[in-house]
C-alpha positions, 0 to 999 in steps of 0.5 A, spaced: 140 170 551 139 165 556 135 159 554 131 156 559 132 150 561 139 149 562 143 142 564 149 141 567 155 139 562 156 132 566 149 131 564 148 135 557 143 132 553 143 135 546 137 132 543 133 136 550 137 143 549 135 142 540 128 142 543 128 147 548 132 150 543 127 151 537 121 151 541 124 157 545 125 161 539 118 158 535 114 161 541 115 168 540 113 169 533 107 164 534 105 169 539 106 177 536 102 172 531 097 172 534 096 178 537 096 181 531 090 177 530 086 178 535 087 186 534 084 184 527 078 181 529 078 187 534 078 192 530 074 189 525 078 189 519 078 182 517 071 179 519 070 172 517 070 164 519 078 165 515 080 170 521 077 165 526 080 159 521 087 163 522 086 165 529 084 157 531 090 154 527 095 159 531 092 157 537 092 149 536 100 151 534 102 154 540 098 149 545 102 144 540 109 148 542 108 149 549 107 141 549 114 139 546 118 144 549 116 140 556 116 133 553 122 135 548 125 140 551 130 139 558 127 136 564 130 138 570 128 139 578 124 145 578 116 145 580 112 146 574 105 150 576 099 146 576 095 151 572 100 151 567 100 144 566 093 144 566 092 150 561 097 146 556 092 140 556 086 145 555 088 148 549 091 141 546 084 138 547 080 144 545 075 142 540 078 135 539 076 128 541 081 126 545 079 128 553 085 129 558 084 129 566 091 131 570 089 127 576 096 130 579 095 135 586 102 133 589 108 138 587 111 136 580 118 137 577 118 139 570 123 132 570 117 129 572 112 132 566 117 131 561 116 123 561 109 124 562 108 128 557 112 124 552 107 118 556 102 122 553 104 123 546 105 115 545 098 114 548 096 120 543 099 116 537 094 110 538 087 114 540 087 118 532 079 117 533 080 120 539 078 117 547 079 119 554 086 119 557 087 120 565 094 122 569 095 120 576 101 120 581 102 117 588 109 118 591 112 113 588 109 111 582 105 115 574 100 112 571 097 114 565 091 111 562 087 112 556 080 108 554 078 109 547 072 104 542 078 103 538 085 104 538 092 103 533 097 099 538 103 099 533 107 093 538 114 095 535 114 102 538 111 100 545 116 094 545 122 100 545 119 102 551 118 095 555 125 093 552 122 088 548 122 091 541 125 087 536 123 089 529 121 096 526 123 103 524 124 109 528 120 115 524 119 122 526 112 121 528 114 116 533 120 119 536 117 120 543 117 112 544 124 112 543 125 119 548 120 115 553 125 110 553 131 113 555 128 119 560 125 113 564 133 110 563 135 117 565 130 118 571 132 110 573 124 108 573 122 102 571 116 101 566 110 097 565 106 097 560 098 094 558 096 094 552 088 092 551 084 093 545 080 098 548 085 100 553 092 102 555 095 103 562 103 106 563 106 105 569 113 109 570 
């Protein structure tokens, strides 16, 4: 079975191909899940806010995947279309608090994706009570910008992404800073960073 997307040996990153790896193969049952769910419903079986419940959790699950396969997964050169990008960010914000706009009309790169994504990810960490995000892209550079009225800056994992950190643990719920850090390494872009009390801006 072919797994896509593939790297070069010379480049293997093993923690990207991990990622690929299991969300390849959580994407399937995710799917027939849902499927199975919506015939339910369909038919009339099992009517009832615990359906809606299930089929709302499942939604919100696979949305979550198809994020993580492009910000965990393998970057690589070919052009993401626009309305997938936009489709993954619809059903991650659906019914939540959090507002994404994807600023971006140029052509983009999964490579290119793949550290905004984990650029969102970050900022997602420090809006829990949720804001407003916009992405935008010239020809040379990436901002992501994020206002909310209240957010949780933790300045240790931000300092891992300028370079500065000098203290705190790594955890799994803050990976993504330590894997934005080495895909902008990996990509030889340089990163800056503003970090307010009601506002965030990242520049890659």
């Amino acid at each position: 079975m072919n797994l896509e997307p593939t790297l070069n040996d010379s480049a293997t990153d093993l923690t990207a191909l991990l990622g690929s790896r299991i969300c390849h193969d959580l994407i399937s049952p995710l799917g027939a899940i849902s499927n199975g769910v919506e015939l339910l419903m369909m038919s009339g079986v099992l009517p009832g806010p615990e359906i809606a419940l299930i089929a709302d959790s499942i939604s919100a699950a696979n949305a979550r995947i198809r994020c993580f396969r492009v910000a965990f997964g393998a970057g690589t050169d070919q052009t993401m279309a626009h309305s997938e990008v936009l489709s993954i960010l619809q059903d991650m914000t659906h019914g939540g608090r959090l507002q994404i706009t994807w600023d971006v009309t140029s052509p983009a790169t999964r490579r290119d994706v793949k550290l905004a994504f984990l650029g969102l990810l970050c900022i997602e960490s420090a809006m829990p009570w949720g804001g407003r995000i916009m992405v935008r892209a010239d020809k040379q550079d990436w901002t992501i910008t994020a206002d909310a009225d209240r957010l949780t800056v933790d300045k240790p994992m931000w300092g891992r992404i300028t370079g500065t950190a000098t203290t705190g643990t790594l955890t799994a719920s803050h990976v993504q800073f330590a894997l934005f850090a080495d895909e902008a390494r990996r990509q030889g872009r340089m990163t800056r960073l503003s970090l307010g009390d009601q506002r965030i801006s990242l520049t890659f």
